[in-house]
C-alpha positions in Angstrom: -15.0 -72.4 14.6 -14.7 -76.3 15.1 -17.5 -75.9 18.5 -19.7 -73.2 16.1 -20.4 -75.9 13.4 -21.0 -78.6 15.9 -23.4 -76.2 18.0 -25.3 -75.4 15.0 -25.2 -78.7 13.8 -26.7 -80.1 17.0 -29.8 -77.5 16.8 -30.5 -78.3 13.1 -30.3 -81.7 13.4 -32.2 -82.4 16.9 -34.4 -79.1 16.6 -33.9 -78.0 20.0 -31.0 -76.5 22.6 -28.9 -78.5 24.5 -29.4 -79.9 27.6 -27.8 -79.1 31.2 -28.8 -82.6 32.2 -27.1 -84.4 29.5 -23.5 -84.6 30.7 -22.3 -85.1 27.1 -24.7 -82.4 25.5 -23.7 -79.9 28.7 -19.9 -80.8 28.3 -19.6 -80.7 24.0 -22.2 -77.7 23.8 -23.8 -76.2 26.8 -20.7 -74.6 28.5 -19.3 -73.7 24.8 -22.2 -71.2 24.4 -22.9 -70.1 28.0 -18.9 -68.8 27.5 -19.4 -67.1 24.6 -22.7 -65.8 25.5 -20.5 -63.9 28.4 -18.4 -63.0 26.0 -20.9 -61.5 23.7 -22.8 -59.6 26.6 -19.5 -58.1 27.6 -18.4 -57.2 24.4 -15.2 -59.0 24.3 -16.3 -61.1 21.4 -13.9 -61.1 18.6 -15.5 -58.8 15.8 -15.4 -61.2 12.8 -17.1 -64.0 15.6 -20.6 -61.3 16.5 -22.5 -62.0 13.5 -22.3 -65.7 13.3 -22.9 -65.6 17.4 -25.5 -63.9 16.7 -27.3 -66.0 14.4 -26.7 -68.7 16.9 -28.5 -66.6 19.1 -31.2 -66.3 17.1 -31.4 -70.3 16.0 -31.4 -70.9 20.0 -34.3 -68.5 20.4 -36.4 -70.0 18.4 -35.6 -74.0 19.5 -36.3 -72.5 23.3 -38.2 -74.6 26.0 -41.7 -73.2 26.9 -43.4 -73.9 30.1 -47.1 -74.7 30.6 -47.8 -71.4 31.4 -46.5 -69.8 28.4 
């Protein structure tokens, strides 16, 4: 729950995802959510962990990185 808080933390305060080029972003956040994400997509998620992964989910969508094109 520790690595929850901090990711939400993170997007609230900086107002945007985490970064794979940013070893300490990538290494304290990044990898934390692309795990769980697997998890989540496979269903092995722990049941009292969906709903708050989910509005993580949600938070992320709406910080996400748009090209030029979009």
């Amino acid at each position: 729950m520790a690595k929850y808080y901090g990711v939400m933390d993170f997007i609230e305060t900086n107002k945007r995802n985490p970064s794979k080029h940013d070893d300490e972003e990538r290494g304290k956040y990044l990898n934390w959510i692309k795990h769980n994400r697997k998890l989540y997509v496979a269903g092995d998620l722990k049941s009292e962990r969906v709903e708050k992964f989910r509005k993580l989910l949600e938070m992320s969508e709406q910080y996400r990185r748009k090209n030029q094109y979009e």
